[in-house]
N, C-alpha and C positions, 0 to 999 in steps of 0.2 A: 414090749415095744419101746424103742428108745424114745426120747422126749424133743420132737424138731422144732428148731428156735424160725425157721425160714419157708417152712412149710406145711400144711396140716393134712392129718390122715384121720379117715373118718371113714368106718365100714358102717355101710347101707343098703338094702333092696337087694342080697347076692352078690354085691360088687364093693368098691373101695373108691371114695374120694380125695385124690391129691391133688391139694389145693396149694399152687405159687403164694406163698404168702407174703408179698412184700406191695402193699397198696400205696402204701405213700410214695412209692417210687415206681409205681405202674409195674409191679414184681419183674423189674431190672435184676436179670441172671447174674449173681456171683458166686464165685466156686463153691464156695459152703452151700449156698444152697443147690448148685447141680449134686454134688455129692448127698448131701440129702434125699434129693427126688430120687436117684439109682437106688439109695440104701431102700426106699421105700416102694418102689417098682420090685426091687427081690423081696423083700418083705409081703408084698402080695402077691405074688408067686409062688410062695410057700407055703399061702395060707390058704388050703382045701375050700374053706366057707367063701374066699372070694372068687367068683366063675370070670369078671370083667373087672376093668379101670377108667375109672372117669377120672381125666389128667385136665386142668382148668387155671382158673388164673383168678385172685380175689381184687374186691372194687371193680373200674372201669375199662379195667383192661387184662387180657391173657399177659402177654410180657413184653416189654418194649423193649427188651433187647438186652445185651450183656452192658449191666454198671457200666457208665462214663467216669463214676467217679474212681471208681477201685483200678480202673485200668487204663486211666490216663496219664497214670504216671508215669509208663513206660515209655512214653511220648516225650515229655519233658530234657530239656539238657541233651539235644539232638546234636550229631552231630553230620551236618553237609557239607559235600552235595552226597553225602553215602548214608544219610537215613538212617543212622545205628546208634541206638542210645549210650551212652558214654562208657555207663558201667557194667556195659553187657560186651560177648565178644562177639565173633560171626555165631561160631558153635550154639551158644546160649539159646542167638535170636533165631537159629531154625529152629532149636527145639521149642521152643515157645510158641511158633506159629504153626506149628507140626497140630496141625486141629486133628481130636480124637475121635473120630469120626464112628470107633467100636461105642462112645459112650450114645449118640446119637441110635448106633445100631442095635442097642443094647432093650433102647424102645420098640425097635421093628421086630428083634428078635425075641419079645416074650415067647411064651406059652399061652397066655390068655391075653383077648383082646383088649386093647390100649384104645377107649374113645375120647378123642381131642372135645373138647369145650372151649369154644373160641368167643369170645366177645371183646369190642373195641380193641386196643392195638396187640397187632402180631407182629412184631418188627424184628429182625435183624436174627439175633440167636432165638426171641420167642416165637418167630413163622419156623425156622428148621424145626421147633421143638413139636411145632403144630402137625405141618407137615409128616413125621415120622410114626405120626398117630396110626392106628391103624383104618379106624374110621374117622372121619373129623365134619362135628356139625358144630355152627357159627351161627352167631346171634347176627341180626341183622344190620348189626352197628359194629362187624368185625372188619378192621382194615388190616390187609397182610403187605409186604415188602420187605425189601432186603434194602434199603438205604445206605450200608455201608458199603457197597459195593462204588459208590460216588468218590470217598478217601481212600479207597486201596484196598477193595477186599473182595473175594471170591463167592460165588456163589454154589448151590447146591447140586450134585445131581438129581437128586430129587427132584426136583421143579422141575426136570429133562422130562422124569418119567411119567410123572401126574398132570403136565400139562402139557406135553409135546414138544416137539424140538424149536417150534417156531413160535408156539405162547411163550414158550419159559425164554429165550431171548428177548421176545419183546421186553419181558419186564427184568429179567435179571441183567441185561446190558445197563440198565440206567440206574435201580433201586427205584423206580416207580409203586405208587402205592397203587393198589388196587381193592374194592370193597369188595360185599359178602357174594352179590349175586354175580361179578367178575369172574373170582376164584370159584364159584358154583360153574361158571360155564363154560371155564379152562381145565375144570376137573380135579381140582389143588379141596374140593370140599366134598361132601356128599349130599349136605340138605343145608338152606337156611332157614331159621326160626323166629321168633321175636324173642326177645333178649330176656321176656321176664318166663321166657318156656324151655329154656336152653337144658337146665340140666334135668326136667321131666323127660324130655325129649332125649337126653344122654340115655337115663335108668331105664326107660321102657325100654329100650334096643340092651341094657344089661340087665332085666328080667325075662326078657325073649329068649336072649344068649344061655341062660340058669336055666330054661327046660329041655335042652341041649344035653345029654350026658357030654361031663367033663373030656372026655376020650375024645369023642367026636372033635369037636370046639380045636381042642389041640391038635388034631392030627388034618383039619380044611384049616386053619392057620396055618399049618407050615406047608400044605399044599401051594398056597401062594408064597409067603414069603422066601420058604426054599428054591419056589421055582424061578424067582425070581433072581435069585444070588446065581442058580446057576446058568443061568442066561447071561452074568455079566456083571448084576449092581453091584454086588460087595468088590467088585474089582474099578468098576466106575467110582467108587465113592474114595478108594485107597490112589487110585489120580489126584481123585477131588481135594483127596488130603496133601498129596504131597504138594500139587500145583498152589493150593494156598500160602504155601511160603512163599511163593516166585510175588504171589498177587500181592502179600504184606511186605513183602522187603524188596520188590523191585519199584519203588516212589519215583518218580520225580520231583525235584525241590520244590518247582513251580505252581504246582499242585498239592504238595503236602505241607510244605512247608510253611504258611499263610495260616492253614489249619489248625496247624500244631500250636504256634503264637498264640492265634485268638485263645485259644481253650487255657493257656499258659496264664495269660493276660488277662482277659475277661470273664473265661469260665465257657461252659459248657453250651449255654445259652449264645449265646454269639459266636463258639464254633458251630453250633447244628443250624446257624441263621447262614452262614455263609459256606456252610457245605449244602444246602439244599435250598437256599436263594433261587438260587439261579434255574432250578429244576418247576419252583410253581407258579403254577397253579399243576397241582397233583391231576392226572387222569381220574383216577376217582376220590372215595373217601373226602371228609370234610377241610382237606385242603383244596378241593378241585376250585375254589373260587378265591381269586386274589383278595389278600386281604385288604 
């Protein structure tokens, strides 16, 4: 078993726990560690002794989303009104924003089930991560959204298919937050829990899963997820990806450009105040009340 610097794996109960491990930064996605979690997703897929996966998030939150720090560089040294960073060319900035939607699929597509463990923030890249669970229970302190979608950014089909065409607008038009029992009633979860029952509550559903012959297990998984691709999602989702570039590279100045400065100039904390100023008092979650 390799040695991972960003996230932990810990076989328990029949199953395997992959833990985001990055707390001091509320396990903020960056590459090293998405490559890790895939390496460790095949990794237990391999391993016969594990029947299920309990995918989770360490400290007080699942993940708030992909690093500001690691990926705001590409922001930097802009040039308008055409939004393209200096040192990159057109070519470069597609491939860049060309989201890889097979690594996203690559959790839908196990063989053995994938259960989300959700507690406090699920934002941005860590609600997709939520989302493509294949069961997902949430502590009662779990808030999901897509807030990037406010600076220029595309949202999921996923959220089309889990909570309908007109939940998932409601919330992915704006990057609105939404808490546990929300997402339980738009259908984006399957149970909520209290927060100190969350992964009892994961293992029992992956000791249920373990008297299951293995065969089974794998073969009503792919009765859904198969029938699912052929109904259309893996084709929805290769939209989803390509239209992402239009969403991060078609900016207006007006709007991006103020963004881009503060976070330059003041840092991170003063872009996410004046990208999402304007938007609270949040519908739910502990922003719902002006401060």
């Amino acid at each position: 078993m390799p040695e991972y610097q960003e996230i932990l794996y810990e076989k328990q109960r029949g199953g395997v726990l992959i833990t985001l491990n990055r707390p001091e930064a509320l396990n903020a996605i960056t590459r090293s560690m998405l490559k890790e979690m895939h390496h460790a997703l095949a990794e237990a897929e391999a391993d016969p002794e594990v029947r299920a996966i309990v995918l989770t998030g360490a400290g007080r939150a699942f993940s708030s989303g992909f690093d500001q720090r690691t990926t705001s560089g590409r922001r930097r040294d802009m040039q308008w009104p055409y939004g393209m960073p200096t040192d990159m060319s057109t070519a470069d900035l597609l491939n860049y924003w060309r989201v890889d939607d097979a690594k996203l699929m690559h959790i839908f597509e196990l063989t053995k089930p994938v259960i989300g463990a959700i507690r406090g923030w699920a934002m941005g890249g860590g609600c997709w991560l939520a989302l493509f669970t294949h069961i997902t229970i949430a502590a009662d302190d779990a808030v999901f959204a897509q807030p990037e979608v406010r600076h220029g950014s595309n949202t999921s089909f996923m959220w089309t298919l889990l909570a309908g065409f007109k939940n998932a607008l409601r919330y992915s038009l704006v990057g609105d937050h939404i808490d546990a029992q929300e997402a339980l009633r738009i259908g984006l979860i399957n149970k909520v829990v209290p927060a100190g029952q969350l992964l009892e509550e994961c293992f029992s559903i992956v000791e249920r899963i373990a008297h299951v012959p293995p065969e089974t297990v794998k073969i009503n998984l792919a009765i859904s997820t198969m029938g699912l691709q052929m109904m259309g999602l893996r084709d929805a989702l290769l939209l989803d990806s390509e239209l992402s570039v239009a969403a991060h590279m078609m900016l207006r100045e007006e709007f991006r450009r103020p963004l881009d400065e503060a976070r330059a100039s003041q840092g991170t904390k003063a872009y996410l105040q004046l990208r999402d100023g304007p938007f609270q008092p949040e519908p739910f979650g502990p922003r719902s009340k002006k401060q």
